[in-house]
C-alpha positions, -999 to 999 in steps of 0.1 A, spaced: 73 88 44 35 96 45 6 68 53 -1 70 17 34 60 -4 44 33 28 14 12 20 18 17 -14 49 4 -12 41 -23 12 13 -35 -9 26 -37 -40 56 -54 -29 32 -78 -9 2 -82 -34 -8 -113 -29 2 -119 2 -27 -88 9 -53 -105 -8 -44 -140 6 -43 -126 43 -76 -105 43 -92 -118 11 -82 -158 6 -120 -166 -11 -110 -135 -36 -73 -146 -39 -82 -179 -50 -101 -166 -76 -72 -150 -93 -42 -157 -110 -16 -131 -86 14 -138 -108 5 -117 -130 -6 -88 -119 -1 -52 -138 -3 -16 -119 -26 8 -139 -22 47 -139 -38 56 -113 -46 95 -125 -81 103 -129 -93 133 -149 -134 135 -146 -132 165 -171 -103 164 -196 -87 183 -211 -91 214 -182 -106 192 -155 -94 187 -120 -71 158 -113 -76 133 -86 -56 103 -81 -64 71 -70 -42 50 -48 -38 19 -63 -54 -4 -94 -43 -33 -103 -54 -58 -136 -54 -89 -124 -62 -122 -146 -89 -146 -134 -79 -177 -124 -85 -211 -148 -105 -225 -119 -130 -192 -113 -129 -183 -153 -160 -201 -162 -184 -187 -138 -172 -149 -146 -179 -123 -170 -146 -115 -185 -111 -131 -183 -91 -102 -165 -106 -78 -133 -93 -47 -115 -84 -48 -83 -87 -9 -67 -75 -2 -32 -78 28 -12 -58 37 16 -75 53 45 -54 67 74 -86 97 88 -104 84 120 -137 79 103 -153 63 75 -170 95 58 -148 109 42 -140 78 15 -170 63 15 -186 88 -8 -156 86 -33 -157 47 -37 -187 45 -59 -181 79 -84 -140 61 -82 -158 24 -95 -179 39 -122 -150 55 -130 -128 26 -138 -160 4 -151 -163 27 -177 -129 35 -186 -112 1 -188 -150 -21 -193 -139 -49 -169 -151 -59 -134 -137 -40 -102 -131 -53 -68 -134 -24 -46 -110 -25 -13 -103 0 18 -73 -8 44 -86 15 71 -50 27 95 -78 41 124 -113 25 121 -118 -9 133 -151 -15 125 -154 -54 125 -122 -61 113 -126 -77 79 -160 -73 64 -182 -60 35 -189 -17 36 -221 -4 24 -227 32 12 -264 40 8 -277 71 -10 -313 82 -6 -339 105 -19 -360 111 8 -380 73 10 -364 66 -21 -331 46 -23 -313 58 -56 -278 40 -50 -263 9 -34 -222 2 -36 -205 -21 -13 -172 -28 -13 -146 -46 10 -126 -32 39 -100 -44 65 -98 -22 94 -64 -30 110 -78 -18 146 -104 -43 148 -78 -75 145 -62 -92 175 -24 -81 169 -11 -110 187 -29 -139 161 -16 -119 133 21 -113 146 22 -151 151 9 -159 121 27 -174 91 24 -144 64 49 -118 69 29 -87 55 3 -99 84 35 -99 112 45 -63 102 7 -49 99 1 -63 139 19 -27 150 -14 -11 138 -37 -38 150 -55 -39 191 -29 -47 218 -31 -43 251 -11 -19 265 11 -40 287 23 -62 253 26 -33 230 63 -35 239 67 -72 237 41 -74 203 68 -49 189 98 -71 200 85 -104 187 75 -92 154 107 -76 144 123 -111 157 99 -128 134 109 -102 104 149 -113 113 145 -150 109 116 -146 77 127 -161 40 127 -126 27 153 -104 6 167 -77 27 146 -53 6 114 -75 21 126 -74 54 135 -36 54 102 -26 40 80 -47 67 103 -42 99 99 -1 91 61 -6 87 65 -19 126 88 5 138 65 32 122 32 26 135 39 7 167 16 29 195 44 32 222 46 62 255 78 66 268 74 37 295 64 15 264 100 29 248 118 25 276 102 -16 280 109 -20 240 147 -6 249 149 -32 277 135 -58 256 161 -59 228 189 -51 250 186 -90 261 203 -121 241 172 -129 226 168 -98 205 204 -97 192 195 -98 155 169 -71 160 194 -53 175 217 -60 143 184 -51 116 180 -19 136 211 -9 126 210 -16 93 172 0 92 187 30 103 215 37 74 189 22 50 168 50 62 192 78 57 201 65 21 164 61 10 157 96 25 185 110 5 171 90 -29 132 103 -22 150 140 -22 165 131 -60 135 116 -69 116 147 -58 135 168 -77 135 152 -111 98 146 -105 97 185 -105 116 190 -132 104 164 -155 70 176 -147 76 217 -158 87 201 -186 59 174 -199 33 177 -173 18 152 -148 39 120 -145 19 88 -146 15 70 -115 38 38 -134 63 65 -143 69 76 -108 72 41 -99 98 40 -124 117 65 -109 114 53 -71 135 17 -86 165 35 -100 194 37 -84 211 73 -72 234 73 -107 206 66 -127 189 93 -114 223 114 -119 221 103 -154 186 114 -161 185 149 -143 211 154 -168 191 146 -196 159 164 -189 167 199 -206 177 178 -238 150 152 -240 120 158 -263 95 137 -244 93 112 -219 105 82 -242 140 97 -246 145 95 -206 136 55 -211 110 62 -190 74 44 -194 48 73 -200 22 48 -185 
């Protein structure tokens, strides 16, 4: 699984828990039980324009408590995944990507960037400046979290479980990387979550924990003792998950690919869609494809 569909994944299964960890000021100010995923497709030039997708957008209702100081009752939430080593490659895209959306859907947009490699100060506000010569033509901040800049150990310890699971990517030094890894997947094991919740946060630590072979070897060590046992136990169960989801995102492929030579793009929503279903489901449909006259007759949303 790339950088892009694990934190897709992660975040839209973890929403609010996102915004409440990085964002609490923000989160207050909306109403997170409600929140609906947009198509995420953007075509500048239609109909022979180049496509470019965006990550993730999300309409999100304002809260009762925030509504009477805002400007309209609903606002879009858009977050950008960054995993490059610098900042210059999005930075550019954010402001053509908010216009974008302003104009398309007419409602406020919150602008957000998880950066994987750039620290920068942690949690703060971004600022893209374009000039002409002495004159300043364009201002656009937005807000960032860069994982590298946080203190792994306050987050692992911390009481929201996306935060635990998002440590593996945050500063540790060297002699705890091992340890930090342990602890959080011990955390993930006791947790209140669905095995679904727990699968998708212990694999984001397993993933991106920075280890060299003497950090393996001390994370082997580590859960080979009676204090690790369930870890042990979730590993396990990790791994066969792993080999069944791989096997599903090889279906899912495939029907993609076919449904696509058949009606074009699929919405972002769509391919959603398809990611839930389970392996006869996805039997089911493959065989429908040839027959079906548009996306509808697959009972597929076409946005």
């Amino acid at each position: 699984m790339d950088h892009d569909q694990r934190f897709k994944t992660l975040i839209s299964a973890f929403f609010d828990d996102f915004l409440r960890l990085f964002f609490a000021e923000w989160a207050a100010r909306l109403d997170l039980s409600r929140v609906e995923w947009l198509d995420t497709q953007l075509y500048p030039d239609p109909p022979d324009g180049s496509r470019r997708v965006l990550d993730m957008v999300a309409k999100v209702p304002i809260a009762e408590m925030a509504a009477p100081a805002a400007t309209a009752s609903l606002l879009l939430v858009h977050v950008e995944i960054d995993g490059s080593d610098r900042t210059t490659g999005i930075e550019p895209r954010l402001s053509y990507y908010y216009h974008f959306l302003r104009e398309k859907y007419r409602l406020p947009v919150l602008p957000i960037v998880l950066y994987l490699k750039v620290g920068l100060g942690g949690i703060g506000v971004g600022e893209c400046v374009e000039r002409l010569w002495e004159l300043e033509v364009n201002r656009f901040q937005y807000l960032y979290v860069g994982l590298p800049g946080l203190d792994s150990v306050q987050y692992m310890q911390g009481d929201n479980w996306l935060g635990v699971a998002l440590s593996a990517l945050m500063k540790t030094p060297p002699d705890r990387v091992a340890w930090l890894g342990a602890e959080a997947l011990r955390r993930l094991t006791e947790a209140p979550l669905s095995e679904q919740e727990r699968f998708l946060l212990g694999e984001c630590v397993q993933a991106y924990l920075p280890m060299d072979e003497e950090q393996k070897l001390q994370f082997e060590n580590l859960l080979q003792s009676g204090t690790y046992a369930e870890v042990r136990a979730m590993n396990q169960t990790m791994y066969e998950k792993g080999i069944e989801k791989g096997r599903q995102a090889g279906q899912v492929e495939l029907i993609s690919s076919l449904i696509e030579e058949r009606f074009g793009p699929i919405p972002e929503a769509t391919r959603r869609e398809l990611d839930r279903l389970p392996a006869e489901d996805l039997r089911r449909m493959a065989l429908k494809i040839g027959s079906a006259a548009s996306l509808a007759d697959l009972d597929l949303r076409a946005s």
